[in-house]
C-alpha positions as CSV (number, residue, x, y, z in Angstrom):
1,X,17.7,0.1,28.9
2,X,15.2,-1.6,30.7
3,X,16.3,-2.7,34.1
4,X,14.7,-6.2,33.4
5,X,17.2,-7.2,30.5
6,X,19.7,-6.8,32.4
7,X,21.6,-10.1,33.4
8,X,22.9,-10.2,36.8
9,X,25.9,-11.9,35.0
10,X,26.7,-8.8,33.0
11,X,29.2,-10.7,30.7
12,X,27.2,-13.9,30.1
13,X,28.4,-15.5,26.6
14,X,31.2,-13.6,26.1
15,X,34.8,-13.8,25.7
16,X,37.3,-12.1,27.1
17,X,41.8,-11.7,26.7
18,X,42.7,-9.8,29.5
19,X,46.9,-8.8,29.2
20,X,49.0,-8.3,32.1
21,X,46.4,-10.8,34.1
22,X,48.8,-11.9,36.4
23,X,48.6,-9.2,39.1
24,X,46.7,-5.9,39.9
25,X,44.3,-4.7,37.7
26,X,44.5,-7.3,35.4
27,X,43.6,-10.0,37.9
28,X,41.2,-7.9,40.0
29,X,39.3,-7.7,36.3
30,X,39.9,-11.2,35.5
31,X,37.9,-12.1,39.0
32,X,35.6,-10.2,38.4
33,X,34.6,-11.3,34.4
34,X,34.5,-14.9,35.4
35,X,32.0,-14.0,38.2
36,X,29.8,-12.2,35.6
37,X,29.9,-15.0,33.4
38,X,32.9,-14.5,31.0
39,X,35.4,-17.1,29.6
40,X,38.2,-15.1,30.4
41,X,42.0,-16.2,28.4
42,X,44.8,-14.4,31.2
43,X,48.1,-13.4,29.4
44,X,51.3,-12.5,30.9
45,X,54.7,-13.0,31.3
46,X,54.9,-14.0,35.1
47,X,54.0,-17.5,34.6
48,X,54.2,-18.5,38.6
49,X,51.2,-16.0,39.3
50,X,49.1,-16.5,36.1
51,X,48.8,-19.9,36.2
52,X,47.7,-20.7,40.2
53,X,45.3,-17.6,39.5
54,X,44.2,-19.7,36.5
55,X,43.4,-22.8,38.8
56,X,41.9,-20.6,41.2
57,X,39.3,-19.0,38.9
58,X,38.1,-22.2,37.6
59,X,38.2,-25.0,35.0
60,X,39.7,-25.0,31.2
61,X,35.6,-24.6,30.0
62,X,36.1,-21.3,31.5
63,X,39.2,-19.4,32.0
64,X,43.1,-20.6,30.5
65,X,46.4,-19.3,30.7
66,X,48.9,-18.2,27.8
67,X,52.2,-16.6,28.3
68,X,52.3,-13.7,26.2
69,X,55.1,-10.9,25.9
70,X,53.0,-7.8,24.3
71,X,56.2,-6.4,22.9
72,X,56.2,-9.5,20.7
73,X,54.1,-9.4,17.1
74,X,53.9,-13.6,17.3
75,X,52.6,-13.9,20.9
76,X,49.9,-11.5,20.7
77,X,48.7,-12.4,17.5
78,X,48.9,-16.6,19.3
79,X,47.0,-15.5,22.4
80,X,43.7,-13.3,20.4
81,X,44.2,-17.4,18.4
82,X,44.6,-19.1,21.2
83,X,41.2,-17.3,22.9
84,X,39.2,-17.8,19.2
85,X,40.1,-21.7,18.9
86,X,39.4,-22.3,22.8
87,X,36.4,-20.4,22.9
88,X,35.3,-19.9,19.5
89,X,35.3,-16.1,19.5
90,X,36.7,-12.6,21.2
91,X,34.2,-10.3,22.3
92,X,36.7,-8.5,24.7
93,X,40.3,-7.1,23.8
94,X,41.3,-5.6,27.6
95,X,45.1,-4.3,26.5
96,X,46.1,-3.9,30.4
97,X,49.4,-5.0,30.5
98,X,52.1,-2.2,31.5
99,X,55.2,-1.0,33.4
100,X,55.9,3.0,35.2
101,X,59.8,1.7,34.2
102,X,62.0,4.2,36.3
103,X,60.9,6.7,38.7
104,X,63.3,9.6,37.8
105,X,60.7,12.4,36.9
106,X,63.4,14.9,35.6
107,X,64.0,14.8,31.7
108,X,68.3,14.8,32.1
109,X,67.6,12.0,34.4
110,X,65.6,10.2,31.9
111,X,67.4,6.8,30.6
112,X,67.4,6.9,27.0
113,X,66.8,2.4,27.5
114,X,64.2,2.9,29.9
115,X,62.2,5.3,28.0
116,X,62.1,3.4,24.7
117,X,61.4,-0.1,27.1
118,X,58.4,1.7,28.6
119,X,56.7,2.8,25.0
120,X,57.5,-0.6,24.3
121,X,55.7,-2.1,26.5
122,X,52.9,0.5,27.2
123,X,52.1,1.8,23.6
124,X,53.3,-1.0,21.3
125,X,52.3,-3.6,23.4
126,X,48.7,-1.8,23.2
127,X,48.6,-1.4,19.9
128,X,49.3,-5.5,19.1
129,X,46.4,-6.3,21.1
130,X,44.2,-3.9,19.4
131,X,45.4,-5.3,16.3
132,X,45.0,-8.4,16.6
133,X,41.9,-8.2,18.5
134,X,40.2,-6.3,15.2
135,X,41.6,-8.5,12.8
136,X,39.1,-11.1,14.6
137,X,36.4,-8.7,15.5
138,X,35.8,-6.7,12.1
139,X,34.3,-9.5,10.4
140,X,32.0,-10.0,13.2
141,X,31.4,-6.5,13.1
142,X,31.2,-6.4,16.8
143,X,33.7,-6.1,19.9
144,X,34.9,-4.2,22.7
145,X,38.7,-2.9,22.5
146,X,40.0,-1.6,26.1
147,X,42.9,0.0,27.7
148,X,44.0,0.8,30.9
149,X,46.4,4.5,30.5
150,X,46.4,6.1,34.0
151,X,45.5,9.8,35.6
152,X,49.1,10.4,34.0
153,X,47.6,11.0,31.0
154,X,45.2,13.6,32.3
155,X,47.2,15.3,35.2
156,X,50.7,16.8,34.9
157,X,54.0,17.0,37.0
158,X,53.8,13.9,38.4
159,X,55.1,11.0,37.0
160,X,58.3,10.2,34.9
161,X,58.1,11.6,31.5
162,X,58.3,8.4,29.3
163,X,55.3,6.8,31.6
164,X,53.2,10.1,30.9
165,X,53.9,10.6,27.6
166,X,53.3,6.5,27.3
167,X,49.2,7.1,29.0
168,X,48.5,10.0,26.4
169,X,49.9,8.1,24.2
170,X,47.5,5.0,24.8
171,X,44.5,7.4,24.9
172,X,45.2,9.2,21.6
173,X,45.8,5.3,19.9
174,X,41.9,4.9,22.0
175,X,40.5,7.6,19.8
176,X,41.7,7.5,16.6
177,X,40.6,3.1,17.0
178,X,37.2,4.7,18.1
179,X,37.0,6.2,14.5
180,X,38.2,3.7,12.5
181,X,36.5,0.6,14.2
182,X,33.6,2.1,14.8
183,X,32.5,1.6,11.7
184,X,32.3,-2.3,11.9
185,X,30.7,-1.6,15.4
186,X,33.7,-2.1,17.5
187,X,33.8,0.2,20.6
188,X,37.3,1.2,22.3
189,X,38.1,3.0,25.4
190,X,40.4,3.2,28.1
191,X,40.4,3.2,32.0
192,X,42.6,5.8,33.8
193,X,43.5,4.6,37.5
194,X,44.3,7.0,40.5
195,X,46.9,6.1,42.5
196,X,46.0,2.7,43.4
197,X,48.2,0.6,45.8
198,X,49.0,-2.3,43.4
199,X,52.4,-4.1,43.1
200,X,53.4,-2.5,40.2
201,X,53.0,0.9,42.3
202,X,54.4,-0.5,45.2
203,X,57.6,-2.0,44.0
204,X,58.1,1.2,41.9
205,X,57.9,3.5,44.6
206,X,59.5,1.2,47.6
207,X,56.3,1.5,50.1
208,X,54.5,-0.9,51.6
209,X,50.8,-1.7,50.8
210,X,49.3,-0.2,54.4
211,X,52.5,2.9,53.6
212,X,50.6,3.6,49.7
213,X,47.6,3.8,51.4
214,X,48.0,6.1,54.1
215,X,49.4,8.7,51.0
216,X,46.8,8.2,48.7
217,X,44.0,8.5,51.7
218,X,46.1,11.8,52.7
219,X,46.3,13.3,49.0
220,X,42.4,12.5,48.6
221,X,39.9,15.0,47.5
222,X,36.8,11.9,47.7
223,X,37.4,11.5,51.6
224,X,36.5,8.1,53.2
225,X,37.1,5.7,50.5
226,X,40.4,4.5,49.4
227,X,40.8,3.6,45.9
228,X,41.5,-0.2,44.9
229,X,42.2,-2.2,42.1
230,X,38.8,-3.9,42.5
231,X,37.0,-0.5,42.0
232,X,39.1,-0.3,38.3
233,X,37.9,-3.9,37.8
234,X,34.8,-2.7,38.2
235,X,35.2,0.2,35.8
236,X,36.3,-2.1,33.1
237,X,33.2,-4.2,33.6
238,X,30.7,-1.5,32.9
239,X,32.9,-0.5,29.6
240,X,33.2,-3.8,28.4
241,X,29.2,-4.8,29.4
242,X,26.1,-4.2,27.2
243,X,25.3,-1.3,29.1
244,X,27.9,0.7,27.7
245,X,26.8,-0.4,24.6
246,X,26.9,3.4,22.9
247,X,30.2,4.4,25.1
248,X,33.2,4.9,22.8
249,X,36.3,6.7,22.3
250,X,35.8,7.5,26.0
251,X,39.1,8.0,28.7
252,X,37.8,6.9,32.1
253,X,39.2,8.7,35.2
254,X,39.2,6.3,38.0
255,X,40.7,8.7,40.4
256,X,37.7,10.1,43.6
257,X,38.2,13.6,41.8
258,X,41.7,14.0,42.1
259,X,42.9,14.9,39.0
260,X,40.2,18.0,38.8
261,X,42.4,20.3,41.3
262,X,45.7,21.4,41.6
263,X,46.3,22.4,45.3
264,X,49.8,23.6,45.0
265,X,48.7,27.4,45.6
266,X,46.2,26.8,48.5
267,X,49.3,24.8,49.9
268,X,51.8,27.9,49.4
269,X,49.4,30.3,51.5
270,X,49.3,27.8,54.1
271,X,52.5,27.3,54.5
272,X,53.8,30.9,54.6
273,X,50.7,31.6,56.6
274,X,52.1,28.9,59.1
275,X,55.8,30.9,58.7
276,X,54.6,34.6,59.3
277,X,52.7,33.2,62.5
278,X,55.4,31.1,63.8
279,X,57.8,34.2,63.0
């Protein structure tokens, strides 16, 4: 594409329903859509953060607030209506919203509650937004369908099961929408975060912002950067932008490389190095 032709305001004219726009990713990538021209409709269920981010961003004529529980047929279907009466279309379906639910990683541990509230959240929830975004988007015969899944859903061992199983989940739902909708020349993908210290992250793991850090900088294979929700923002951009414009069905690993190794045995040898020396 010829430099030229690109706008400077990658997402000028379109519209955008970003879900779980309240906090972390979500409201990194609602920033950052409004600064590249969106009209951006936020949807969540934590009123007190969505709607002072809402103000913050700008005016009515450019981004608006719905609360929307993902879980719930009704309120997904009222926010992609809510976004197509306000703004008179939906270009962009970012399905975002999500929980890690509890952190027990082994399977007798797992809460039979937890697990279904998780794939409740992460799967169906998903799948609402995608279908309700296409039922507006196929017979415009254009659109961008998103989701954010996670490393989880490329890199085993750790995270709870239903939260991993949820993230391949969300990526097999990306590709078999990147069949079907690509017909009426709808492209779908899906961002897959590192470990990124967000408060969704935080809270679930009981560390403290500067704490998450200092184990993701220490657990890096891309030294010298640390990962942030800005740099998935920016991910989501590019996927949702003209210049993707023949990317689909695509799983994007937002992780500085980790996910490509598995240092478990370099680790052994060092260790019992460390233990026949000190011995």
């Amino acid at each position: 594409m010829d430099q030229s032709t690109i706008s400077s305001k990658r997402l000028n004219g379109k519209v955008a329903l970003i879900t779980g726009a309240a906090s972390g990713f979500g409201k990194s990538t609602a920033r950052l859509f409004v600064q590249h021209g969106a009209r951006v409709v936020l949807a969540d269920v934590q009123d007190n953060l969505a709607q002072p981010l809402c103000k913050e961003l700008g005016s009515e004529e450019t981004v608006s607030y719905i609360h929307c529980d993902v879980t719930r047929d009704s309120d997904v279907k009222e926010a992609v209506d809510f976004a197509v009466e306000r703004y008179g279309k939906l270009d962009i379906m970012y399905n975002n919203a999500g929980i890690t639910g509890q952190m027990d990683p082994t399977i007798l541990g797992t809460n039979g509650e937890n697990f279904k509230k998780v794939f409740e959240v992460n799967v169906y929830g998903g799948f609402l937004g995608a279908k309700h975004a296409a039922r507006v988007m196929i017979p415009n015969r254009s659109g961008v369908i998103l989701f954010t899944s996670s490393v989880a859903s490329v890199n085993s061992g750790e995270s709870p099961h239903a939260y991993a199983m949820s993230k391949h989940a969300v990526v097999g739902l990306m590709r078999n929408l990147c069949v079907e909708l690509g017909e009426f020349g709808i492209r779908v993908n899906s961002v897959s975060p590192g470990a990124i210290a967000t408060p969704l992250l935080r809270n679930a793991l009981g560390f403290t912002e500067k704490e998450l850090e200092e184990v993701v900088r220490s657990s890096a294979i891309l030294k010298g950067v640390v990962a942030t929700a800005e740099d998935v923002a920016e991910a989501a951009l590019y996927l949702c932008s003209d210049e993707s414009r023949v990317i689909s069905g695509h799983n994007l690993v937002v992780d500085g490389g980790y996910s490509t190794a598995n240092r478990s045995f370099s680790a052994a040898v060092i260790t019992k190095l460390s233990s026949d020396f000190q011995g």
